[in-house]
C-alpha positions as CSV (number, residue, x, y, z in Angstrom):
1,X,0.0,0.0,0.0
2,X,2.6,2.6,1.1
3,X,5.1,1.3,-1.8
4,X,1.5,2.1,-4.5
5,X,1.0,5.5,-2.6
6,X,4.7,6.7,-3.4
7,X,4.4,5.5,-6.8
8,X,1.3,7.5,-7.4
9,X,2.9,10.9,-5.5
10,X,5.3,10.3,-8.3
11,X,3.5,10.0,-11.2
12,X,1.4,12.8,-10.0
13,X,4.6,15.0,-9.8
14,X,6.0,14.1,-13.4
15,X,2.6,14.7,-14.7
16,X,2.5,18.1,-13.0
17,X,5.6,19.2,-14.7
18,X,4.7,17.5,-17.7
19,X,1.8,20.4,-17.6
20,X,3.8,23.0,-16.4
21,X,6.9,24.0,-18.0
22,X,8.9,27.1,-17.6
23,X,7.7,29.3,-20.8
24,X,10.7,31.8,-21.5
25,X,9.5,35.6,-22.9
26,X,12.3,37.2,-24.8
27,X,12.6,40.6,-23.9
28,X,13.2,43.8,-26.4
29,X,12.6,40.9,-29.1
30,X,14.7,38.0,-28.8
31,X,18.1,36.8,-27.9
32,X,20.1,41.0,-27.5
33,X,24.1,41.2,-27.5
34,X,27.0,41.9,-29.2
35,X,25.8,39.9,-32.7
36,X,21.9,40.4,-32.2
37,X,20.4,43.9,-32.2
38,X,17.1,44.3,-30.3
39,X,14.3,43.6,-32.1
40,X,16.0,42.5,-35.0
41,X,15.4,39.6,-37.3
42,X,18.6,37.4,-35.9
43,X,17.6,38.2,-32.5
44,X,13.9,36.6,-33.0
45,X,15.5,33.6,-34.5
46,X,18.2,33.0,-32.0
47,X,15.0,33.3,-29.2
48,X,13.1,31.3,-31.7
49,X,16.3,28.4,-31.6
50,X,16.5,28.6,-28.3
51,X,13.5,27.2,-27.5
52,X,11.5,31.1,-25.9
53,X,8.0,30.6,-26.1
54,X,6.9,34.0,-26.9
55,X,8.9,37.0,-27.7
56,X,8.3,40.6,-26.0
57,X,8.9,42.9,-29.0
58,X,8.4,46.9,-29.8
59,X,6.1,48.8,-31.7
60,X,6.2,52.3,-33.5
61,X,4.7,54.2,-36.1
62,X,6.9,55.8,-39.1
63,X,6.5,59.3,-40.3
64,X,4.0,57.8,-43.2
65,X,2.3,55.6,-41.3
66,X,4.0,52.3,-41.5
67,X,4.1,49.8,-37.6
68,X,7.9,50.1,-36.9
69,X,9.7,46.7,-35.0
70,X,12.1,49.3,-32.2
71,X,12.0,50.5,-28.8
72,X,13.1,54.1,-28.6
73,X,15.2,56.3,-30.7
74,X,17.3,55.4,-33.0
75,X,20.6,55.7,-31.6
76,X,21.9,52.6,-30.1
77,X,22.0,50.3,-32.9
78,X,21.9,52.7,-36.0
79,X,23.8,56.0,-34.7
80,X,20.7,58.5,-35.3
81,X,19.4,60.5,-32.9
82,X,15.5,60.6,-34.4
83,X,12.4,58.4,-33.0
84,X,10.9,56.4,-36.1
85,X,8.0,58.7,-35.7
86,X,10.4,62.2,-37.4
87,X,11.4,59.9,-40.0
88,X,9.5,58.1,-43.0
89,X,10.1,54.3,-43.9
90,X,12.2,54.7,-47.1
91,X,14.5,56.8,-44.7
92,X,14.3,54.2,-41.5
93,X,14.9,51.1,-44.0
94,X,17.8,52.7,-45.5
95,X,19.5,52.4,-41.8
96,X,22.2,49.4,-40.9
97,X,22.8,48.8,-37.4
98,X,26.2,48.3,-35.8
99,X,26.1,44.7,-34.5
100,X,25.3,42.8,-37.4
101,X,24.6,45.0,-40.5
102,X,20.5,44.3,-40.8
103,X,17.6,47.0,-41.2
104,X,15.4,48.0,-38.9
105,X,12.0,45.5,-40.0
106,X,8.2,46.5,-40.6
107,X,5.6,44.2,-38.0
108,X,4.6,42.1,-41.3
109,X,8.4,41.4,-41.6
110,X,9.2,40.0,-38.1
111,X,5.2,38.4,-37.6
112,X,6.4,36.2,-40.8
113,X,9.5,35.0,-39.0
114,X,7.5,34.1,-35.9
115,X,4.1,32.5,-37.5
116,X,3.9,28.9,-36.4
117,X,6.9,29.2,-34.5
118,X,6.7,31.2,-31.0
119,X,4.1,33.8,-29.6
120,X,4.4,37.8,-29.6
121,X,3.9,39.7,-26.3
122,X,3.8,43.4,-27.6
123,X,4.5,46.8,-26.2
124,X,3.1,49.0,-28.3
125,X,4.9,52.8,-27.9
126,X,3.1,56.0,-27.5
127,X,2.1,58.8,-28.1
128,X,-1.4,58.3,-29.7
129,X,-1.7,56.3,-33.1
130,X,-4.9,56.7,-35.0
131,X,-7.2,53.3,-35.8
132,X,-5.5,52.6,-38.8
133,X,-2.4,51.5,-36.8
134,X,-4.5,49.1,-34.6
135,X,-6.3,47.6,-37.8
136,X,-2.6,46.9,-39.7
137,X,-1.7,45.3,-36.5
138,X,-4.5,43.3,-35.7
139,X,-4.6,42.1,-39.6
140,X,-1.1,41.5,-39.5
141,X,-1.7,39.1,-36.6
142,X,-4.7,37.6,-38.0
143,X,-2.7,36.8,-41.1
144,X,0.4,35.3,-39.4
145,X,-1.9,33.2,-36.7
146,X,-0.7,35.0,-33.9
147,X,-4.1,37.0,-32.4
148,X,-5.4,34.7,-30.2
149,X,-2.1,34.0,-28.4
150,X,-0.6,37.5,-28.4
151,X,0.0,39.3,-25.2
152,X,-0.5,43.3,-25.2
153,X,1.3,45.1,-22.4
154,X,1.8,49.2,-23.5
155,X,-0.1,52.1,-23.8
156,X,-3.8,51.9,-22.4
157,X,-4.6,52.4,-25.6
158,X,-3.6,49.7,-27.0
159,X,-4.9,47.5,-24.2
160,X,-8.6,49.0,-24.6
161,X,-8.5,48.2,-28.4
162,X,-7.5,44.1,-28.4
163,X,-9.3,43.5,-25.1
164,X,-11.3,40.4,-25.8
165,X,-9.5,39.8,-28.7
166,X,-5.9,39.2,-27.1
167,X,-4.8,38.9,-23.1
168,X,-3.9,42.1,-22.1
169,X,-1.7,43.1,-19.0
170,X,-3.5,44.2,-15.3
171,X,-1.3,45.5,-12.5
172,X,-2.3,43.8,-9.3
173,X,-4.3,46.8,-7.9
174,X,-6.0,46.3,-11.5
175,X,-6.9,42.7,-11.0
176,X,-7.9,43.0,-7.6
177,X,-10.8,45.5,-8.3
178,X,-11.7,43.3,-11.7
179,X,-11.8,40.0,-9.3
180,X,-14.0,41.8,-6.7
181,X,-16.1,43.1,-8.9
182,X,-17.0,39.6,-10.4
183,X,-15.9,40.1,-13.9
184,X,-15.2,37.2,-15.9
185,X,-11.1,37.2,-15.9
186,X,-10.0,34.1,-17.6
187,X,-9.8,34.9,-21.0
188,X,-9.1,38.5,-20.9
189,X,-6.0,39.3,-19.3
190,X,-2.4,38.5,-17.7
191,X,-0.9,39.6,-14.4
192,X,2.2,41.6,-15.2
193,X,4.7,42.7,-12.5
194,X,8.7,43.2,-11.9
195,X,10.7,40.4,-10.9
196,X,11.5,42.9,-7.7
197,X,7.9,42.8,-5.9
198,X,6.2,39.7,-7.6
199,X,5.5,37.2,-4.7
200,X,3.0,34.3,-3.6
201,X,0.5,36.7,-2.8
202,X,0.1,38.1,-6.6
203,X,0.6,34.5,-7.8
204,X,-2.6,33.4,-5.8
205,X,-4.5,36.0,-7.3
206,X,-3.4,35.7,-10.4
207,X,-5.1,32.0,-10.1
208,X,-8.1,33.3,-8.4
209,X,-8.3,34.9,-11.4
210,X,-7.6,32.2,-13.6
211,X,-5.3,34.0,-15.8
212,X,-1.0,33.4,-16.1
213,X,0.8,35.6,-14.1
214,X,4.1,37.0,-15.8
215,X,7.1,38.6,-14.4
216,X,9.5,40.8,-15.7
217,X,13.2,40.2,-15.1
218,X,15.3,42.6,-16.9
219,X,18.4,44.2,-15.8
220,X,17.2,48.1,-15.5
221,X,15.2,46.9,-12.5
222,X,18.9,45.8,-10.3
223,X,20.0,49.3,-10.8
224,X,22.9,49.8,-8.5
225,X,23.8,46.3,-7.8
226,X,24.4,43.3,-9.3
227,X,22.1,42.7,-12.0
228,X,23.0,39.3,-12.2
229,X,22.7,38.5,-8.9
230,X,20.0,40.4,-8.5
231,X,18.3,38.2,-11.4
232,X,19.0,35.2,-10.4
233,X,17.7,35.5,-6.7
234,X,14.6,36.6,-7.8
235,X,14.4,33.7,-10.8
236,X,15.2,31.2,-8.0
237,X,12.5,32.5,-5.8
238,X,9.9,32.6,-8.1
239,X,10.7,29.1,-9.5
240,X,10.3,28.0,-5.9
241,X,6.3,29.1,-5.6
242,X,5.4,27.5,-9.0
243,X,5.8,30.6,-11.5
244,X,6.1,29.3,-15.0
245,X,6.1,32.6,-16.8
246,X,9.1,34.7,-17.4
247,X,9.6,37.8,-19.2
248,X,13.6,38.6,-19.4
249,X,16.5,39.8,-20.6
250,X,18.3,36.5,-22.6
251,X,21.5,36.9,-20.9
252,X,19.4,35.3,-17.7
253,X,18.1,32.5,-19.4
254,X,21.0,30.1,-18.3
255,X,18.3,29.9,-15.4
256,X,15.5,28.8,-17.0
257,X,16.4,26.7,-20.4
258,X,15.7,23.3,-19.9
């Protein structure tokens, strides 16, 4: 009897992981370092080799209207000083960046290179785009498969316009008025919180809920200490309380590929 009972407390264990494995969110679009640009087309496909399940990627609108794969300015990778919003797409697609030689890319571009392949989780950059923007994005995502599964975290705008249609991000503060308030959680959204305050407490709720609750690891949050160590502490502690869910920067996956 006791030798059946550990037997079953085993199976029940490997079946549990079985169900639950780590899913790994690339940050600023993929695997970022020396050879891979942020939100670049070798940086997808590195995350996409690696085994990420969904990639956190950047969205902005050119001068003329076209949905721009970047985060900020254009400086770090491509040496100009100009958001893609002062500049038009022939002039943004003539740019090279530094790391590996490639172009910035268009959404339809880097959707392509993820369709059937790994999930988007996008933050989409202010200030205010007009509907058109949200229609070439939502068709975009329609086209490449990749609606149902995406993850919007970004402006409010954003949020209000795929709710229902995508999960979108809730703070805690967020959730906790939603889940009081009896509204139907499940489908609709994610908990999203750093690394640096996510505990058991939001995790429970997060399942009250019924909705995956994501963290952020990246290494702006360790400011003034040791972003490594910072990382893996919290990683560790996470792991520990059953979080499955991890959005972070790729030099921390060493922690979390299995």
């Amino acid at each position: 009897m006791i030798l059946k009972f550990f037997q079953y407390t085993l199976a029940a264990s490997v079946l549990l992981c079985a169900e639950t494995p780590i899913r790994m969110i690339a940050h600023r679009g993929g695997v970022v370092d020396a050879h891979h640009p942020e939100n670049s087309a070798s940086a997808a496909e590195e995350a996409i080799r690696r085994g990420y399940w969904m990639l956190e990627m950047d969205l902005q609108e050119s001068k003329d209207g076209h949905l721009v794969v970047h985060h900020d300015d254009l400086e770090k990778s491509f040496g100009v000083r100009k958001m893609p919003g002062e500049l038009t797409w022939a002039e943004i697609s003539k740019l090279h960046a530094a790391e590996d030689g490639s172009r910035p890319l268009e959404f339809h571009e880097y959707a392509a290179i993820c369709r059937g392949k790994v999930q988007l989780m996008i933050d989409t950059k202010g200030p205010s785009h007009p509907r058109s923007f949200y229609e070439s994005l939502e068709r975009t995502l329609r086209e490449n498969g990749l609606l149902e599964g995406a993850y919007f975290i970004g402006t409010a705008e954003a949020r209000a316009y795929f709710k229902g249609k995508s999960r979108i991000s809730v703070d805690r503060e967020e959730l906790q008025k939603k889940v009081d308030a009896g509204e139907d959680t499940s489908r609709l959204y994610f908990l999203f919180e750093h690394g640096t305050t996510l505990d058991e407490k939001g995790i429970a709720l997060a399942k009250r809920a019924g909705i995956p609750a994501v963290v952020s690891i990246n290494d702006f949050h360790y400011a003034g200490r040791d972003h490594m160590k910072g990382a893996h502490a919290d990683i560790e502690r996470l792991r520990r309380v059953g979080l499955t869910h991890f959005q972070i920067d790729s030099t921390y996956d060493i922690w979390l590929r299995q």
